[in-house]
MIVEXFI-688183 format. One line per field, with one value per residue (C-alpha): x, y, z. Coordinates in nm, 3 decimals. Example, Ala and Ser with C-alpha at 12.3 -4.5 7.8 and 13.67 -1.06 7.14 Angstrom:
REM residues 2
xx c(1.230	1.367)
yy c(-0.450	-0.106)
zz c(0.780	0.714)
REM end
This chain:
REM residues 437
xx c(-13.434	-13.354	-13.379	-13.120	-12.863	-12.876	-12.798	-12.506	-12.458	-12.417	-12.152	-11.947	-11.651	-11.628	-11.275	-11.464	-11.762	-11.551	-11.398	-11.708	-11.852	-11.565	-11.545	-11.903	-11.866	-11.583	-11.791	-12.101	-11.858	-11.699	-12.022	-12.174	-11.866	-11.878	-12.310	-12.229	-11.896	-11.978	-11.893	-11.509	-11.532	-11.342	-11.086	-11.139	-11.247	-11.186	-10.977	-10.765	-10.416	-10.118	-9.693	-9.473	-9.193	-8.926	-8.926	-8.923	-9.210	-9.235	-9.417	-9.577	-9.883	-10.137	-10.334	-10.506	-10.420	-10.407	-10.243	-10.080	-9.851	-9.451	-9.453	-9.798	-9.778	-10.042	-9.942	-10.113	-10.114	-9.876	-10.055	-10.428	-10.598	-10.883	-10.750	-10.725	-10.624	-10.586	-10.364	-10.408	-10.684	-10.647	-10.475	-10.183	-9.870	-9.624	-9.231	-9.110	-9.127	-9.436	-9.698	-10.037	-10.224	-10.219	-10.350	-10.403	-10.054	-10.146	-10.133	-9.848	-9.702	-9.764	-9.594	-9.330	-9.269	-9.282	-9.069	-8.825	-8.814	-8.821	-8.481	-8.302	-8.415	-8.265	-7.951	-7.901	-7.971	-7.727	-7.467	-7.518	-7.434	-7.124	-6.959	-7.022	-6.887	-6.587	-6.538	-6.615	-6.363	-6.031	-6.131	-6.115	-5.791	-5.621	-5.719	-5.585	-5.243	-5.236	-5.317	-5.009	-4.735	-4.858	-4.816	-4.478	-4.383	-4.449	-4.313	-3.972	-4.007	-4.088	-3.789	-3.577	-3.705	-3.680	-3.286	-3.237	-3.439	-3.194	-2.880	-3.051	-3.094	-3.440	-3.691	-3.964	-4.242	-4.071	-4.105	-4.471	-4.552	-4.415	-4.600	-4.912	-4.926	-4.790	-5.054	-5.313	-5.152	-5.199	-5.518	-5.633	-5.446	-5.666	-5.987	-5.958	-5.806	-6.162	-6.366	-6.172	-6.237	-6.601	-6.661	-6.485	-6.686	-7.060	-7.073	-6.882	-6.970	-7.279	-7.485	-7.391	-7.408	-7.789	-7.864	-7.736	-7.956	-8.247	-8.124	-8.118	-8.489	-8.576	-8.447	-8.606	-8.949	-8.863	-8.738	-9.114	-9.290	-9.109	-9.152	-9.523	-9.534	-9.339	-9.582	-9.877	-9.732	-9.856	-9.600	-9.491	-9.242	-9.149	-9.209	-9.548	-9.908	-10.212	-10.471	-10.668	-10.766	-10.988	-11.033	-11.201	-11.068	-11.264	-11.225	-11.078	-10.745	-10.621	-10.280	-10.253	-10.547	-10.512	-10.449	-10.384	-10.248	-9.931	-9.823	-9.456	-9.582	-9.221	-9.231	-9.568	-9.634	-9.899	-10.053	-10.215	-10.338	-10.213	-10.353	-10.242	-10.176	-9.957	-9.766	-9.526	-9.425	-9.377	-9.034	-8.908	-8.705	-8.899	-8.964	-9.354	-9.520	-9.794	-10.096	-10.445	-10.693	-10.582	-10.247	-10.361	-10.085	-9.827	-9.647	-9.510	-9.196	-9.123	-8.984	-9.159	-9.053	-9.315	-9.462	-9.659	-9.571	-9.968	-10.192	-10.563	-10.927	-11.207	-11.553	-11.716	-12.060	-12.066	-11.759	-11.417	-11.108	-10.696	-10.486	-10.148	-10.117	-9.804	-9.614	-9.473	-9.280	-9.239	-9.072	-9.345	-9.147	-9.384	-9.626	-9.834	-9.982	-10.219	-10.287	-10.632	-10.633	-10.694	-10.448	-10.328	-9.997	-9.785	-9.531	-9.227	-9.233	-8.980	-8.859	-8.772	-8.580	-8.611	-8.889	-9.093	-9.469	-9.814	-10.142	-10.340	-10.649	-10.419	-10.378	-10.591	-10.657	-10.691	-10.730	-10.426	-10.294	-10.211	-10.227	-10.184	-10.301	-10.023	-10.195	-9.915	-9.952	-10.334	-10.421	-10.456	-10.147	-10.236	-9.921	-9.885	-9.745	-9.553	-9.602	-9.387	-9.423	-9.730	-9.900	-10.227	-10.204	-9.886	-9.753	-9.438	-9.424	-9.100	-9.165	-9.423	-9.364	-9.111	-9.057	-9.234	-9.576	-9.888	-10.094	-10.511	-10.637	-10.994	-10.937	-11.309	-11.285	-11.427	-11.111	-10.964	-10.587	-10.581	-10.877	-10.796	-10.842	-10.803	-10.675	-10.821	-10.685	-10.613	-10.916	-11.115	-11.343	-11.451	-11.759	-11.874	-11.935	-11.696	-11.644	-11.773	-11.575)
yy c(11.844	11.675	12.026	12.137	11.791	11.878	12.247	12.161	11.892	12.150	12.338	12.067	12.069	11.780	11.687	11.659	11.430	11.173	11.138	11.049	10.847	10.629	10.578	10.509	10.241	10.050	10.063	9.939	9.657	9.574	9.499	9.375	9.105	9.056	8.986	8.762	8.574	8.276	8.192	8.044	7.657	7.575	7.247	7.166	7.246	7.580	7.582	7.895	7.825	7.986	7.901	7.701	7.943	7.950	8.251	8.358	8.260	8.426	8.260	8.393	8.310	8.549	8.581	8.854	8.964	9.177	9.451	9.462	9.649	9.523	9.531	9.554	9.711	9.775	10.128	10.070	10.310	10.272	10.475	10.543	10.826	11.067	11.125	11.472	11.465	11.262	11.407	11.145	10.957	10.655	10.701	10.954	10.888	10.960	10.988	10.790	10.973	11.194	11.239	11.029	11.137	11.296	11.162	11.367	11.420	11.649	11.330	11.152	11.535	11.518	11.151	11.282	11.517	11.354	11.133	11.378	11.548	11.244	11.116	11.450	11.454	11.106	11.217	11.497	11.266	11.054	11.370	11.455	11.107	11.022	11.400	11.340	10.956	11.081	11.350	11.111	10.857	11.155	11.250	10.880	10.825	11.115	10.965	10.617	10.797	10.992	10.607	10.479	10.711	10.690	10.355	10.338	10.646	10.408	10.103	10.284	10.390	10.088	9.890	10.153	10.049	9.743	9.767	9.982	9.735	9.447	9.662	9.740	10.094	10.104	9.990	9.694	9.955	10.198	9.869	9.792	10.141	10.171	9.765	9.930	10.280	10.100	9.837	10.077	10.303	9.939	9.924	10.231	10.243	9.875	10.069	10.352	10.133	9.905	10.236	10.379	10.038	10.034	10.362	10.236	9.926	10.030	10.438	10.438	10.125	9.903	10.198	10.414	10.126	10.118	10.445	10.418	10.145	10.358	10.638	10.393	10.255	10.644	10.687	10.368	10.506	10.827	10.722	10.517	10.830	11.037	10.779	10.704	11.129	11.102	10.827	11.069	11.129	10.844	10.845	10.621	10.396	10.389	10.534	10.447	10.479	10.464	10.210	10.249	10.495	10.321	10.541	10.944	11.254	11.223	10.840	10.649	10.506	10.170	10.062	9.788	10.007	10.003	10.408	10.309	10.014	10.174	9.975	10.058	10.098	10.168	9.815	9.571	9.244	9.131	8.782	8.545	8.268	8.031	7.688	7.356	7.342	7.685	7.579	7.359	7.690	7.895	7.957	8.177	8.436	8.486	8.842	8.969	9.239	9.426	9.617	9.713	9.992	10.113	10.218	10.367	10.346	10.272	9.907	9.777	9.510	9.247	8.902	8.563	8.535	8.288	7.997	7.818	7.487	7.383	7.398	7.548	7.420	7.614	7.536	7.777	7.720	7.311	7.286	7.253	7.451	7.373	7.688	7.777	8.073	8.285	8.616	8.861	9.163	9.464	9.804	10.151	10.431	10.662	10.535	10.412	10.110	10.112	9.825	9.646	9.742	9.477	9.416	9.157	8.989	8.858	8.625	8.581	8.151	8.132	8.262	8.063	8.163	8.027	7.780	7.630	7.784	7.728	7.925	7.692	7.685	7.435	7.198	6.883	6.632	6.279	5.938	5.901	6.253	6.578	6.658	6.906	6.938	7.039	7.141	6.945	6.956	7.063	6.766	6.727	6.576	6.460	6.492	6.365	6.631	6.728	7.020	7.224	7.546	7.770	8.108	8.186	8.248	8.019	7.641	7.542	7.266	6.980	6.743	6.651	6.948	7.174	7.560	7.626	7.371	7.506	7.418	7.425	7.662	7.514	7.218	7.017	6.650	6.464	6.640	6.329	6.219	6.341	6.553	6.819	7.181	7.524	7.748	8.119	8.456	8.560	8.817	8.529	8.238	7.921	7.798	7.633	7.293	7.067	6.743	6.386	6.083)
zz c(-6.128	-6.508	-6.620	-6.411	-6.466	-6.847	-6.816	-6.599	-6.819	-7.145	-6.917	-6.912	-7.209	-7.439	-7.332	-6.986	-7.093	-7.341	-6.960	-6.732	-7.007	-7.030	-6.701	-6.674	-6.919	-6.749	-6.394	-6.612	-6.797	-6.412	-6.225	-6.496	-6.541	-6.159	-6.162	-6.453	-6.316	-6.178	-5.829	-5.766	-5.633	-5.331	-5.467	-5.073	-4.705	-4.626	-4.319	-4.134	-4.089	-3.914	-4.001	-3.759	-3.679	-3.376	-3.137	-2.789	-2.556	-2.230	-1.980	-1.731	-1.427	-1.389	-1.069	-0.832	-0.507	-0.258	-0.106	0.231	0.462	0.466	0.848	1.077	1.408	1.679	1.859	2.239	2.530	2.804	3.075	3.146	3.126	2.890	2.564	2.477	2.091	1.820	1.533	1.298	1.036	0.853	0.533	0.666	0.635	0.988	1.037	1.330	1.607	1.506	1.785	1.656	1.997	2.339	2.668	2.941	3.143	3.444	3.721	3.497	3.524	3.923	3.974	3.816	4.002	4.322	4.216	4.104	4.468	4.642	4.433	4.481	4.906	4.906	4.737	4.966	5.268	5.131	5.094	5.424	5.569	5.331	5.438	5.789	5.816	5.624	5.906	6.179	5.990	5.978	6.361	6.413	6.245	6.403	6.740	6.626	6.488	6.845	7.063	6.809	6.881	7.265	7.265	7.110	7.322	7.620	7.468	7.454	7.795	7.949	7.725	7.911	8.273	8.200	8.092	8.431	8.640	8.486	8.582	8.930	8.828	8.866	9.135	9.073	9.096	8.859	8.604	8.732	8.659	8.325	8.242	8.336	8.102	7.794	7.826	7.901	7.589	7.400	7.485	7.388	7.040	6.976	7.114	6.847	6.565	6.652	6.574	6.296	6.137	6.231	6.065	5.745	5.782	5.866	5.861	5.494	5.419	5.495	5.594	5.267	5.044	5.211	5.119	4.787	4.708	4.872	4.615	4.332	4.422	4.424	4.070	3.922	4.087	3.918	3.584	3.545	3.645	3.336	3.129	3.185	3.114	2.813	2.697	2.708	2.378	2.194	1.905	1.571	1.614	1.254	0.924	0.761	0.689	0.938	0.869	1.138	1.429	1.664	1.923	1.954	2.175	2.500	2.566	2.912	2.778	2.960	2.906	2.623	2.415	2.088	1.980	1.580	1.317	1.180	0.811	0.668	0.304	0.156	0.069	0.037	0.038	-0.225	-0.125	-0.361	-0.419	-0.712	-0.842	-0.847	-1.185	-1.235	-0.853	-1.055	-1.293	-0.938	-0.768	-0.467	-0.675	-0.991	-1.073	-1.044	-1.238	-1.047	-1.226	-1.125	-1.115	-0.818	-0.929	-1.227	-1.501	-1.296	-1.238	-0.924	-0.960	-0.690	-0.647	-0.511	-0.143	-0.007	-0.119	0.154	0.207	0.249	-0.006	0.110	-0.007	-0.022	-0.145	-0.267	-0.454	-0.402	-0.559	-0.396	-0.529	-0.409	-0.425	-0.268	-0.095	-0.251	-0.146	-0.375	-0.212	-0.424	-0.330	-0.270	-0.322	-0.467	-0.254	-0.497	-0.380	-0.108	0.160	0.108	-0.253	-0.542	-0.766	-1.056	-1.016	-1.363	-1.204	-1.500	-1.504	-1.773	-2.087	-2.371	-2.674	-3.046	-2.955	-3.201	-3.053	-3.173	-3.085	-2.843	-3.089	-3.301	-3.042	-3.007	-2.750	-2.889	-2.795	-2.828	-2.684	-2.798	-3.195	-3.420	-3.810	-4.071	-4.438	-4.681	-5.032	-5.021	-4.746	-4.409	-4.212	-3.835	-3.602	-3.270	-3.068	-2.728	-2.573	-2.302	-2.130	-2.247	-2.189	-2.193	-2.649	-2.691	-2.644	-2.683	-2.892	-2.833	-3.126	-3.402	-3.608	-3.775	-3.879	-4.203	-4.155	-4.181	-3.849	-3.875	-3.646	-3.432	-3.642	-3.600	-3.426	-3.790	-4.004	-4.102	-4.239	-4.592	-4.657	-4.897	-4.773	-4.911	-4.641	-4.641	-4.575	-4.259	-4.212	-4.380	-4.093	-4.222	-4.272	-3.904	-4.044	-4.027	-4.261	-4.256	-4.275)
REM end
């Protein structure tokens, strides 16, 4: 091995080895400077620190939820019967109007039939009775029109007897005769005007009127019968996906069973629950940001539409916890989101611009209230502080200190008023003990 460093050694050029050695002697000279150096005293507690500046804060309330349908609807039979197919699962999405399943039509199929001939024997029925009142009603006004020219044919005759029984041209039975046939023609004229009248009255009128309601009962009876077929074709009433299909192929339908839960997914609702402390930062309008697993790298946007006017209290592991129930409502085009999935909601609270912020590790609660420690002129400076809107890295900070001050990060509770401190680089932690009045 040292055989074969000093042959390659002896390769080497001289212009070469004045080259190495010197550099061997400055990396000898450097750690030997940095063994011998001593070690740098701290001129006070070693603190990390962070500058006031002004900036924008956005503020925002993160909670989970979940998932649900826009609209809910239960699609039930309407007739009974064995279903014979199901054309749907859970998870499919449907057009309004598609078929989701079939129930057996053949006595739906027979009703309606029935009901179909039964209308249309009724209608002719009715036909036949309308055509032959109308007949019996001209036949009984041509007899009426015949009894009123009679009668006025007589009327004249017996004026005329009378005029020639006045003059004494005529005879007193010639007048009797002539009383008698206009009265009788008077008589007769009433008699058919009375039966015209009644065939107006019952035979076009009552009686027809009867029938027609007969006819209309017949087409209610038959109008249920093809609608009870048509609804052997269970079908969607709207656009959406299918949550649930509770029933198989083979089973007795009732009316009112529940054939499948139909959600309109186009839109969701995402419901959550929010604390007391964040409610006050929550208002119906505020735009929501919508992430999870489940929709993989994709974001859902929405608005705050509900906030429910109780709050609800759970307990949950011998403690009890106050939350307000809250509804965001976010628009599905892509179909992303799923009902029943998990998801985490960002709800925009506010956003303030050129704020004077500060992280929340360089707040402190005091006796006194909040506090925050500025480094001037090497010491530490204790300034009572208030504090506004905050997310979960940032506080806004209203008054006790100004753009440029240095602000102790995790300052410990025994830093007093005017200790001196050295504050370290950024990638640098203090020491964990803290210093002793």
């Amino acid at each position: 091995m040292l055989q074969s460093l000093k042959t390659r050694w002896q390769g080497i050029g001289k212009t070469r080895k004045r080259l190495i050695a010197g550099i061997l002697v400055v990396a000898v000279a450097g750690g030997g400077w940095a063994a011998l150096r001593p070690a740098q005293k701290l001129s006070g507690v070693p603190v990390s620190a962070r500058e006031v500046s002004a900036g924008d804060l956005e503020v925002s309330v993160v909670v989970s939820g979940k998932i649900e349908p826009y609209a809910k609807e239960n699609i039930t039979a309407r007739v009974k019967g064995k279903l014979v197919k199901v054309f749907v699962e859970a998870g499919q999405t449907v057009k309004a109007g598609d078929v989701l399943a079939l129930i057996d039509k053949e006595d739906m199929s027979r009703k309606e039939s029935d009901a179909r001939v039964n209308l249309q024997v009724e209608q002719l029925n009715l036909d036949k009775s309308r055509q032959a009142a109308l007949y019996e009603r001209d036949k009984a006004r041509e007899t009426a029109e015949q009894s009123r020219k009679k009668m006025e044919l007589n009327k004249r005759n017996l004026d005329r007897t009378q005029a020639l029984f006045d003059s004494g041209a005529a005879a007193k039975k010639d007048l009797d005769e002539a009383v008698h046939t206009y009265e009788d023609s008077a008589s007769q004229y009433r008699n058919d005007q009375l039966h015209l009248e009644s065939i107006e009255t019952n035979d076009l009128g009552t009686d027809i009127k009867l029938k027609e309601a007969q006819i209309q009962l017949k087409r209610q009876d038959w109008e249920t019968a093809a609608r009870d077929l048509d609804e052997c074709a269970v079908k969607a009433p709207m656009d959406g996906m299918v949550l649930e299909v509770p029933v198989d192929p083979g089973d007795y339908i009732a009316p009112e069973t529940k054939i499948a839960v139909l959600g309109r997914t186009d839109r969701l609702k995402i419901k959550a629950d929010v604390s007391e402390a964040d409610l006050p930062q929550i208002g119906i309008g505020m735009a929501a940001q919508v992430t999870g697993p489940a929709l993989g790298d994709k974001q859902l946007n929405g608005n705050v539409t509900v906030i429910a006017p109780q709050a609800v209290t759970k307990e949950k592991e011998q403690t009890e916890k106050t939350t307000v129930p809250v509804t965001v409502e976010v628009d599905n085009p892509e179909g992303v989101g799923r009902p029943g999935t998990n998801v985490d909601l960002r709800i925009k609270a506010a956003h303030l611009t050129q704020v004077l912020t500060a992280p929340h590790e360089a707040i402190r609660e005091s006796r006194n209230g909040k506090e925050a420690l500025v480094v001037r002129d090497g010491k530490v400076v204790i300034c009572p502080v208030v504090t506004g809107k905050a997310n979960d890295i940032m506080v806004e900070v209203k008054s006790g200190i100004q753009a440029g001050d240095q602000l102790i990060l995790n300052p410990p509770e025994d830093l007093l008023e005017g200790t001196p401190v050295t504050i370290l680089p950024p990638n640098v932690r203090p020491p964990g003990q803290g210093v002793k009045g």
